[in-house]
MIMARDO-567055 format. One line per field, with one value per residue (C-alpha): residue number from 1; residue in one letter; x, y, z. Coordinates in steps of 0.001 Angstrom, whole numbers, plus 524288, in hexadecimal, padded with zeros to 5 digits. Example, Ala and Ser with C-alpha at 12.3 -4.5 7.8 and 13.67 -1.06 7.14 Angstrom:
2
nr <- 1:2
rest <- a:s
x <- 8300C:83566
y <- 7EE6C:7FBDC
z <- 81E78:81BE4
END
This chain:
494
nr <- 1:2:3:4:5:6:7:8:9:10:11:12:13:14:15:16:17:18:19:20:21:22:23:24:25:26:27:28:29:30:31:32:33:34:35:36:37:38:39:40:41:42:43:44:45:46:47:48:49:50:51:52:53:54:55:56:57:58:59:60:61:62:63:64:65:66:67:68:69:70:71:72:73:74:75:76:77:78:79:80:81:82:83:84:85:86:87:88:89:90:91:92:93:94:95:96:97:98:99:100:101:102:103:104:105:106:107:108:109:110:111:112:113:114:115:116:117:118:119:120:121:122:123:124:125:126:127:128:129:130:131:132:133:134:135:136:137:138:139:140:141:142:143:144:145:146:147:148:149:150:151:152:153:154:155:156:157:158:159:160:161:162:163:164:165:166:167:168:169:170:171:172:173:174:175:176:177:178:179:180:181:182:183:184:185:186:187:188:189:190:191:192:193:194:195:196:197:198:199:200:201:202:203:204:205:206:207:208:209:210:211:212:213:214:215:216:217:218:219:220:221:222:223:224:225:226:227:228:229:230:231:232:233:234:235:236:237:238:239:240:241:242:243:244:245:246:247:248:249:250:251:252:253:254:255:256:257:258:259:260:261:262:263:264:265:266:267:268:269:270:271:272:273:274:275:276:277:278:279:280:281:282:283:284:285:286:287:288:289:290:291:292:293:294:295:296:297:298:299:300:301:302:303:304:305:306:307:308:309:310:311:312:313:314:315:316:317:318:319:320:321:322:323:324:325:326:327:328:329:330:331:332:333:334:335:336:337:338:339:340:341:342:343:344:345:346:347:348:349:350:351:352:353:354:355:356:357:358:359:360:361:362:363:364:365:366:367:368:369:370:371:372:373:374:375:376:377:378:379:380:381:382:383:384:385:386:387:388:389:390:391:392:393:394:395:396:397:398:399:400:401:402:403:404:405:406:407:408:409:410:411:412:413:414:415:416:417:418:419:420:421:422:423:424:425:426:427:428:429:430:431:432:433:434:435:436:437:438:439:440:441:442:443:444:445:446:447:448:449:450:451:452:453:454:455:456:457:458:459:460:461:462:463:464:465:466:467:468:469:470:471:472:473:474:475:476:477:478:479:480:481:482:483:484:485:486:487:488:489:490:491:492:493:494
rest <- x:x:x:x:x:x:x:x:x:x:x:x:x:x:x:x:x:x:x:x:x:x:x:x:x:x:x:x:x:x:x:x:x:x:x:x:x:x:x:x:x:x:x:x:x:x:x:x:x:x:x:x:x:x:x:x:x:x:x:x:x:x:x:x:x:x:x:x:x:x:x:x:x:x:x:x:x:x:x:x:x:x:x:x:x:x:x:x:x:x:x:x:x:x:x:x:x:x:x:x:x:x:x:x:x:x:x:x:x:x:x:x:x:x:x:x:x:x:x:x:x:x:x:x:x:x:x:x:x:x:x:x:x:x:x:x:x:x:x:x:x:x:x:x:x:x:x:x:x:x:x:x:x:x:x:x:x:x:x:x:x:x:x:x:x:x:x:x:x:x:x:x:x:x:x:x:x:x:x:x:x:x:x:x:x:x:x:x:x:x:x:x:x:x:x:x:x:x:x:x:x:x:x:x:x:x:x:x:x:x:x:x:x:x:x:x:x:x:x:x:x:x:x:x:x:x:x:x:x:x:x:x:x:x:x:x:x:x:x:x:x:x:x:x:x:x:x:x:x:x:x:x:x:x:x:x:x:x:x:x:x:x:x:x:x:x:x:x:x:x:x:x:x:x:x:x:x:x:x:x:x:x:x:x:x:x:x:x:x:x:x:x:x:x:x:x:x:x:x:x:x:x:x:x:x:x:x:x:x:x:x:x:x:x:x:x:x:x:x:x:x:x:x:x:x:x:x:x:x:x:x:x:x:x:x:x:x:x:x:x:x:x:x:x:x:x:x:x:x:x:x:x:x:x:x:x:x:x:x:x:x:x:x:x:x:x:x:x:x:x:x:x:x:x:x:x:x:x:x:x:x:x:x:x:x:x:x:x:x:x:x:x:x:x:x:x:x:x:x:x:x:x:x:x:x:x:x:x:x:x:x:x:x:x:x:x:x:x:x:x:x:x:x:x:x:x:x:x:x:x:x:x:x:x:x:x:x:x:x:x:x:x:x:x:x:x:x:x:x:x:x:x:x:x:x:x:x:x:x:x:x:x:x:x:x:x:x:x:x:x:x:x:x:x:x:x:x:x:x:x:x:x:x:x:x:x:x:x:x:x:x:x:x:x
x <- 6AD3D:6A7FC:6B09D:6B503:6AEF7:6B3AA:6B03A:6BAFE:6C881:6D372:6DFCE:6EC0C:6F055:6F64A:6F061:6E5F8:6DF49:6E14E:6DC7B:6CEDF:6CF85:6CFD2:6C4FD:6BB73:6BDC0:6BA10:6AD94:6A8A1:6AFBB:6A74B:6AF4E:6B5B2:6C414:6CE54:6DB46:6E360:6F486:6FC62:70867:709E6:70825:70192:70528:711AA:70FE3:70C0E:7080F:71664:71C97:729A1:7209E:71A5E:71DE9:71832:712CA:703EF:701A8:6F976:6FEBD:7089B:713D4:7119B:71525:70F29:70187:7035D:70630:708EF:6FE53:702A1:6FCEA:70801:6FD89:6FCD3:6F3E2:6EDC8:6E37D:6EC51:6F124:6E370:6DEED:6EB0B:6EBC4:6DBB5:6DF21:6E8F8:6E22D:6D77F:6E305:6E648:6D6FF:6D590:6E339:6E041:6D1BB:6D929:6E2E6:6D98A:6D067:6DDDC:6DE08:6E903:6F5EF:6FD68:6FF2B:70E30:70D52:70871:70ACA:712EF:71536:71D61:71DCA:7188F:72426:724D1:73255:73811:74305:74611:7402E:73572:73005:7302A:72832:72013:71E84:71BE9:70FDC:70B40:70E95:70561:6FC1D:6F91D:6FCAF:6F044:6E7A6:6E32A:6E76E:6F4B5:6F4A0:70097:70952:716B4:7210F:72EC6:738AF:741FA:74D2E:74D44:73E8A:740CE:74B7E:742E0:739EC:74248:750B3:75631:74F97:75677:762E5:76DBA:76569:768C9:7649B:76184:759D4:74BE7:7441A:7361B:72D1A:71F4B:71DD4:7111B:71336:70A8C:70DEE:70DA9:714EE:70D75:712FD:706B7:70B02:708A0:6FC66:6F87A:6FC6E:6F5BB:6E8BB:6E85D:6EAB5:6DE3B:6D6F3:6DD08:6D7B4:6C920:6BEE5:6BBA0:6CA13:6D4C8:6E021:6E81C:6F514:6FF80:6F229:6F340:6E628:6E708:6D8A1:6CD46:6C04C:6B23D:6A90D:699FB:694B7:69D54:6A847:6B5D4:6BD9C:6CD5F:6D5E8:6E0E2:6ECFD:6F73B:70346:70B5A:70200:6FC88:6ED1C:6E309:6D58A:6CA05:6C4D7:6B969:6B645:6AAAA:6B41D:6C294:6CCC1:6DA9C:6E542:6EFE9:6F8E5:6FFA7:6F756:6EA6A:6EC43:6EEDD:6E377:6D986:6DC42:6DACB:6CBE3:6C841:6BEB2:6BDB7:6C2B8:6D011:6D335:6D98E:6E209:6F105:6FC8C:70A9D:71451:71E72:72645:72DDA:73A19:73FBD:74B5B:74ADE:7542D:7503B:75D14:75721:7605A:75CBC:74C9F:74C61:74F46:744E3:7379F:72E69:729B3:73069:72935:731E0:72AFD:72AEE:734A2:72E01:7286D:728F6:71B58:714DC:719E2:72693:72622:73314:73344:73BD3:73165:7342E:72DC7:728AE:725AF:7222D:726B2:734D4:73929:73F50:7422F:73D0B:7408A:73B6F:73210:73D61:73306:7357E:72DE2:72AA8:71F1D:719DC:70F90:7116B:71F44:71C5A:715F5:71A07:72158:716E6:70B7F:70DB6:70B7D:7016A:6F8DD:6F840:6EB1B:6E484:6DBB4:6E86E:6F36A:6F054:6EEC0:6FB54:7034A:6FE21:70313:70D63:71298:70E39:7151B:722E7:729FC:72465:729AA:73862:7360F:7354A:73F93:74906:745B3:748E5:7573C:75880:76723:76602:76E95:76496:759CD:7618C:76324:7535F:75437:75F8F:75603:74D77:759C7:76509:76DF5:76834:77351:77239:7758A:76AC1:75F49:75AC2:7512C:745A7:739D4:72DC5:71EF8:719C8:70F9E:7061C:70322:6F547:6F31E:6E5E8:6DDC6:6DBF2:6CF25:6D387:6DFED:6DC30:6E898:6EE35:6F187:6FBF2:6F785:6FC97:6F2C1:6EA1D:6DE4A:6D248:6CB8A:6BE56:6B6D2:6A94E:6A23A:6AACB:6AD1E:6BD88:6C5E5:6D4F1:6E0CB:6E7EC:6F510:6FDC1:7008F:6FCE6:6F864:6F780:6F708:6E7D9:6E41C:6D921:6D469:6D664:6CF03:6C30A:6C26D:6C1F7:6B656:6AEC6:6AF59:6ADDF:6A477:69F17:690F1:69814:69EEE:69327:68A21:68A8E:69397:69FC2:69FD8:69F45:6AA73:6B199:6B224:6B621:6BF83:6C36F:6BE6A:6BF74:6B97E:6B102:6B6D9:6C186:6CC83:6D0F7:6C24F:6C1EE:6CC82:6C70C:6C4F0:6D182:6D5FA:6CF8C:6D250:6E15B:6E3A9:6DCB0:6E585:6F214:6EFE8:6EBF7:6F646:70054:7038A:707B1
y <- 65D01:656DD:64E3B:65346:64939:648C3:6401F:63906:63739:63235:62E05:62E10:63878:62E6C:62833:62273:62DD8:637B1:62D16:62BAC:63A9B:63D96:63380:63717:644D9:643F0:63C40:64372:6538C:6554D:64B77:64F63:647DB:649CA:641EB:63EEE:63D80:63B2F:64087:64F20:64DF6:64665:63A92:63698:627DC:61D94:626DF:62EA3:62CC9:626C5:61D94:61582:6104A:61A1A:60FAD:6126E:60468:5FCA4:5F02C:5F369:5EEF4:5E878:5DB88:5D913:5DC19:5D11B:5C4D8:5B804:5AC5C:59EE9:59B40:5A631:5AD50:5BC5A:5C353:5CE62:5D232:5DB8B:5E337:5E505:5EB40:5F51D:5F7FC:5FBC0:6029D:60B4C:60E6A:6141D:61C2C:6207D:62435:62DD0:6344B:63891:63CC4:64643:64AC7:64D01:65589:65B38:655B2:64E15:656CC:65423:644C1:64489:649C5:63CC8:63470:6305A:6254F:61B48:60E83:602E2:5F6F5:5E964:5E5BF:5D695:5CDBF:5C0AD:5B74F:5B34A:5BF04:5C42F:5BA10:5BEFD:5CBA6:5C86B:5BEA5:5CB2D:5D36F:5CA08:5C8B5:5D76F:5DC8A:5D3FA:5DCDE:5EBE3:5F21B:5EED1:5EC0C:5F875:5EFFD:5ED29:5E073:5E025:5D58F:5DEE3:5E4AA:5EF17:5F218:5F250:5FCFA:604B2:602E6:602B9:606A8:60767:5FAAA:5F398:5FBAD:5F21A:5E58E:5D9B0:5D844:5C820:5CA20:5C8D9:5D33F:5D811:5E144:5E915:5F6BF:5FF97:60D53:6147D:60F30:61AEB:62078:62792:630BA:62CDE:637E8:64222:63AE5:63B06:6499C:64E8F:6464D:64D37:65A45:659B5:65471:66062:6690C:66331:66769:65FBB:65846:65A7F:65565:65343:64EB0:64CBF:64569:63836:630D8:62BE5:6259A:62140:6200C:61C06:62434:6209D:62917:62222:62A87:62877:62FDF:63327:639FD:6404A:64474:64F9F:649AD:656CE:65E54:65267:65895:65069:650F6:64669:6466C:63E40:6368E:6309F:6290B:624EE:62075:61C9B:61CFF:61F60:614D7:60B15:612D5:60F32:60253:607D4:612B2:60878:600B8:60EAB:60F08:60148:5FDF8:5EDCE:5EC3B:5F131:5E691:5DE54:5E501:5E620:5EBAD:5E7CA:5F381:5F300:5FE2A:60249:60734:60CA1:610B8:61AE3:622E5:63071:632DF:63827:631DD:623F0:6288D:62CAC:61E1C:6198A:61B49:60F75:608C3:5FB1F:5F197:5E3AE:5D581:5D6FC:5CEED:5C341:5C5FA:5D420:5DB96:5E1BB:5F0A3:5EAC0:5E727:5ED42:5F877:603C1:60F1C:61CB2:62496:6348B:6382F:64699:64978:64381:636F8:62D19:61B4D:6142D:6069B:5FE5B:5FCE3:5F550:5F0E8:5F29A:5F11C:5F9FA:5F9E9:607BD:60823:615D5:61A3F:62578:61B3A:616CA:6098C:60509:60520:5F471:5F2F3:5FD51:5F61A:5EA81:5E5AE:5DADF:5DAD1:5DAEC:5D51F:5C790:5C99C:5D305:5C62E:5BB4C:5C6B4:5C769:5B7BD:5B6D1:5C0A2:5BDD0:5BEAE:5CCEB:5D064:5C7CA:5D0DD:5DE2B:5DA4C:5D838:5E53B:5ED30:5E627:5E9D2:5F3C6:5FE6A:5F374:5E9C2:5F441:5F794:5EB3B:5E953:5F5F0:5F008:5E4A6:5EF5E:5F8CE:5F1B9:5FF07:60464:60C58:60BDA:618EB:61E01:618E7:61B3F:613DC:61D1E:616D6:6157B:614F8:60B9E:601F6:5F859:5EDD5:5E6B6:5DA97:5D747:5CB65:5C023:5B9A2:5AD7B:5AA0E:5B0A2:5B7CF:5C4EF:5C7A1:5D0E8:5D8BC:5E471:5EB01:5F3E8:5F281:5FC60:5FA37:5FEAE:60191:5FA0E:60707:60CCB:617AE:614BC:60F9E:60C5C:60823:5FD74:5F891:5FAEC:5F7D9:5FAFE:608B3:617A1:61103:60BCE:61647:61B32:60B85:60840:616C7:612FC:6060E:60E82:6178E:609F8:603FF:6111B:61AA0:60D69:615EC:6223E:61C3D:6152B:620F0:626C5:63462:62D27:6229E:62C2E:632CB:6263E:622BB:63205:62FBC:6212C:61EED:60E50:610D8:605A0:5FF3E:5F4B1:5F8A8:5E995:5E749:5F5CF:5F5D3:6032A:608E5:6060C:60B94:61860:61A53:6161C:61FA7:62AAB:62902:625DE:63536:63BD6:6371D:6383C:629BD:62810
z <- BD2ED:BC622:BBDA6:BAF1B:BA6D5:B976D:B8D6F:B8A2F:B9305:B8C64:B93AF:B8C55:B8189:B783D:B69F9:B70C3:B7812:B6D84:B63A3:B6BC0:B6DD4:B6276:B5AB3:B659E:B646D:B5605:B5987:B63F3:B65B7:B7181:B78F2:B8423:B85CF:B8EEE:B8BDE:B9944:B96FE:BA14D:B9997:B960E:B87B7:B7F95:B77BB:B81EC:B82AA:B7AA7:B6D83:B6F99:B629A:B6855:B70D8:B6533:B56E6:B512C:B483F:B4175:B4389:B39A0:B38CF:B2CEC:B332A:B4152:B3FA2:B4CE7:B47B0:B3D61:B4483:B3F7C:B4414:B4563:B39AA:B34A6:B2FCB:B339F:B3D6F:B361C:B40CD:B472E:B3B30:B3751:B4412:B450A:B3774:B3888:B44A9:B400F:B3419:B3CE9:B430A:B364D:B3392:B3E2B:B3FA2:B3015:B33C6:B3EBE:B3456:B2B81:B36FA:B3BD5:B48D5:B4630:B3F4B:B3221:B3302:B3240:B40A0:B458D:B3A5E:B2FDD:B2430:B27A8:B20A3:B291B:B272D:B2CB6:B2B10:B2F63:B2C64:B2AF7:B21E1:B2D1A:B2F08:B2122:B1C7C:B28EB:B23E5:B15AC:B1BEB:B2295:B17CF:B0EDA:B1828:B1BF5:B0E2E:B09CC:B11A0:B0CB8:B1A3D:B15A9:B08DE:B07B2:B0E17:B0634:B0915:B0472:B0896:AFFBC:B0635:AFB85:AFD06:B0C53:B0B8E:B0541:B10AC:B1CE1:B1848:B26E8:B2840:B1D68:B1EBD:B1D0F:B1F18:B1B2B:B0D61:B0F57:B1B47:B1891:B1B20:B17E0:B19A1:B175A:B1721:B16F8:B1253:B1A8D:B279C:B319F:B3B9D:B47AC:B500E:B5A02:B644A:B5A58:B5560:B6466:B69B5:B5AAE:B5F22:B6D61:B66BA:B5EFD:B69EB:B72B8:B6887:B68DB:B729C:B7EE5:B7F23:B8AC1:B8AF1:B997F:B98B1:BA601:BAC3F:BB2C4:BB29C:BC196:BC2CB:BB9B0:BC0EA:BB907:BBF14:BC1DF:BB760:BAE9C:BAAFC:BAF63:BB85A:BB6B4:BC114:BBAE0:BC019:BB9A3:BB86D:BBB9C:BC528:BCCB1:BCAEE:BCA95:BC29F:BBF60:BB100:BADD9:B9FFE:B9A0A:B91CA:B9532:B8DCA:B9198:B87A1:B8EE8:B87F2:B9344:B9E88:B98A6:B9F50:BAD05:BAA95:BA654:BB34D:BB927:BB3CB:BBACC:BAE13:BAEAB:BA0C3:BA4D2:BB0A5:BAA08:BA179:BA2AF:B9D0A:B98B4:B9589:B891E:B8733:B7A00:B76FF:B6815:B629C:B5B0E:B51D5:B4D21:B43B2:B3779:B2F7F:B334C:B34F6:B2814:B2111:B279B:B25B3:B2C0B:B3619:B32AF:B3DEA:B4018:B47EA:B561E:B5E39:B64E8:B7095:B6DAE:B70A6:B63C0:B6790:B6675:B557C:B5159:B498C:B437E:B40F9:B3A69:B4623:B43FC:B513C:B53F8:B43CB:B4878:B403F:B45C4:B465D:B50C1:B5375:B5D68:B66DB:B7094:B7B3E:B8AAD:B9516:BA0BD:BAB21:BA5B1:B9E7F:B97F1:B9330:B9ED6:BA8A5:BB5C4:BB61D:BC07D:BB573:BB385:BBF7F:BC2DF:BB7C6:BBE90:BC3CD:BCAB0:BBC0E:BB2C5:BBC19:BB518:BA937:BAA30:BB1D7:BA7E8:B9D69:BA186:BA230:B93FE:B8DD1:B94A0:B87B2:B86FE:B9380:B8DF3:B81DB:B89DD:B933E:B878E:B7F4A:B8D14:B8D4E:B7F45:B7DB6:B71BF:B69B4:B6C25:B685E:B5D6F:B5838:B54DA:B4EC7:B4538:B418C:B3AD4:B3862:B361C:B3732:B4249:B4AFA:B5AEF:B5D19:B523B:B59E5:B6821:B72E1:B7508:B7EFF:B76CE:B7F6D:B86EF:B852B:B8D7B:B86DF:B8B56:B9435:B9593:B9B44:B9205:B9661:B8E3E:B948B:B9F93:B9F39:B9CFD:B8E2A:B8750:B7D6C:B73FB:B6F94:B7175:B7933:B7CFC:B8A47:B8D2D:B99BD:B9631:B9480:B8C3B:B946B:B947A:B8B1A:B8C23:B82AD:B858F:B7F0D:B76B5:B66AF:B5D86:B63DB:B6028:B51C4:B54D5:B5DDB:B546A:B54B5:B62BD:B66DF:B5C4E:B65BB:B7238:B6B15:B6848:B7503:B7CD5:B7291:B6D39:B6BC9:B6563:B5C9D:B569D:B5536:B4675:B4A22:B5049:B4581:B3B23:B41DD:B43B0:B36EF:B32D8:B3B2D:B370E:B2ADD:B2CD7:B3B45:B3C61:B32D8:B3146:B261A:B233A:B1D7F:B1677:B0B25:B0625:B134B:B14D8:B0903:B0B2E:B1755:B169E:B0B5D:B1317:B1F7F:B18E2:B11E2:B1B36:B2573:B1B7E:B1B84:B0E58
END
């Protein structure tokens, strides 16, 4: 019996998936996709509203994307690139508004001014380096600093609620800082790819092998989850964003490029308080320095969250650790992912990031006083019984072979992997995520529909779609300009 063979297979109904769905859908209608969940709806791990900050990252107010060189200079590199990148998010959510394949944009996102908030004298003259620094540049010239505890009230009133008026204190605040429901973003993304021609979508279906075929097309035997029936779908083109199982998946496939790749698991934890009384005082996502030794998903933050059109605060991520590698995984996926390729660079890893490991081990141990008690550094009137401990997702961050040191490196990024033909793509890692999904998917079209994408229709389309595609924003002032007014009105970001 012949093989069904479709254009495009993508594995994983989150940001990614529906991201790439949906661009290549726009370039090409005659595409045939089929998008592969193992859960029975879409949108249930890593792009769940309750399982991420929520945060439209660009650099605004991540302290972490700033650092501070020996020289005690600043870093800028990193701001640059996720600022850019979530501009280009920006770009092609208000080209689907504007075609109506995405809804009204207050049901997947929302203003929220972008604050970095710190205290002590150290760290504000810190932040008023970075705010001099970054304020300098157009792509955040809008950026405003107050050491003022009268200004800051203004800004963050829980935050400087009965604060010690010596203390000092500063911040920087950008207006239109956004907040992203990315599970509604996500499940409104599949929905206009379920209403296109030539797309199917099969949810409750475990991907049990991946098998390249002679001809050159891949092979996947699914599995339902529910009924236990079996079927084999073939691809010209695979891609695997199935969040922490990409890792696992991509070892499935056997391409070379993937042997030496491992994975280290961090789950998140917030607590959250949904009394309208204290939500309402609040409206911000007010991001604090990491603690040393603390991974990057771990920056502090109190965040005015609107998930599914419900407000609420958020404060957190508390980090833990577990073997799974999805919030609904098996606690045998560490060890499943080990290989004679990655068990190395996943050992050598591991001995040079033992104050990680100290760092996890101590946020686990961590009471609802103790939890409680970072939350009163950032809301000094915070009471126990008004917030609650609810399990945010789960992410893997990458290890990967260093050919300098010869040893295996921890990173926390992101990080697409290519077969050498281009005929599969995966996702690797973790921050800064669903937030550069539009940049990390036009990286996947260039390595994998290099020959497409240079031929006169799809770059027309690209830049319809992303007006500064193929362009960089830092070196366009007036591109930026443009384009920055156009997204801010049309996603209501004023």
């Amino acid at each position: 019996m012949s093989t069904k063979i479709v254009d495009v297979m993508l594995v994983g109904a989150g940001a990614m998936s529906a991201t790439l769905g949906n661009l290549l859908k726009h370039l090409d209608p005659s595409l045939t996709i089929t998008m592969i969940e193992k859960l029975d709806a879409v949108a249930m791990e890593s792009s769940d509203g309750m399982n991420n900050a929520g945060t439209g990252h660009a650099a605004y107010c991540e302290l972490n994307y700033t650092p501070e060189k020996e020289d005690g200079t600043l870093d800028l590199s990193k701001a640059f690139d996720i600022n850019g990148a979530f501009e280009r998010s920006l770009q092609f959510w208000s080209y689907l508004v504007k075609k109506g394949a995405l809804p009204e944009p207050r049901q997947f996102i929302n203003p929220v001014p972008h604050l970095s908030f710190v205290w002590g004298e150290k760290n504000v003259e810190f932040l008023r380096k970075r705010y001099e620094a970054m304020g300098a540049i157009h792509l955040f010239s809008d950026m405003e600093y107050s050491e003022d505890h009268a200004v800051l009230k203004e800004w963050m009133p829980l935050v400087m609620q009965n604060r010690d008026p010596n203390q000092p204190v500063a911040a920087t605040r950008v207006s239109y800082g956004s907040d992203v429901d990315f599970g509604s973003l996500t499940r409104n993304l599949v929905k206009n790819l379920e209403q296109s021609e030539g797309f199917n979508l099969l949810l409750s279906h475990r991907v049990e092998t991946i098998r390249r075929q002679p001809e050159g097309h891949w092979t996947l035997k699914l599995r339902h989850e529910h009924t236990g029936e079996s079927q084999i779908i073939g691809t010209r083109f695979l891609f695997l964003g199935a969040g922490g199982a990409a890792l696992p998946l991509l070892h499935k496939s056997g391409i070379p490029e993937a042997e030496k790749y491992g994975g280290f698991p961090v789950s998140g934890q917030w607590l959250v308080c949904d009394d309208p009384n204290i939500v309402e005082q609040h409206r911000a996502k007010v991001y604090g320095k990491a603690a040393i030794g603390a991974p990057p998903m771990s920056v502090p933050h109190l965040d005015t969250r609107i998930i599914n059109g419900k407000p609420a605060l958020l404060f957190g991520p508390f980090a833990g650790f577990t073997t799974k590698f999805l919030k609904n995984g098996s606690v045998l996926d560490l060890p499943k992912s080990v290989n004679k390729g990655n068990l190395l660079p996943m050992l050598s890893a591991g001995i040079d990031n033992l104050a990680l490991t100290k760092y996890l081990m101590t946020e686990v141990m961590q009471s609802h006083e103790d939890r409680m008690n970072s939350l009163r550094e950032f809301y000094p009137d915070a009471k126990s019984d008004q917030w609650k401990l609810a399990v945010a997702g789960q992410r893997v961050q990458i290890i990967k072979h260093d050919p300098k040191t010869k040893r295996g490196k921890l990173e926390f990024g992101t990080e697409v992997v290519t077969s050498a033909d281009g005929s599969l793509a995966a996702l690797l890692g973790a921050s800064p995520g669903a937030s550069t999904a539009v940049k990390a998917m036009i990286e996947v079209l260039s390595r994998c529909f290099k020959e497409r994408l240079e031929t006169e229709e799809w770059d027309a389309k690209m830049k319809e779609m992303i007006p500064s595609f193929g362009k960089t924003l830092r070196d366009e002032p007036e591109l930026l300009r443009k384009v920055r007014a156009y997204t801010l009105e049309t996603l209501q970001l004023r």
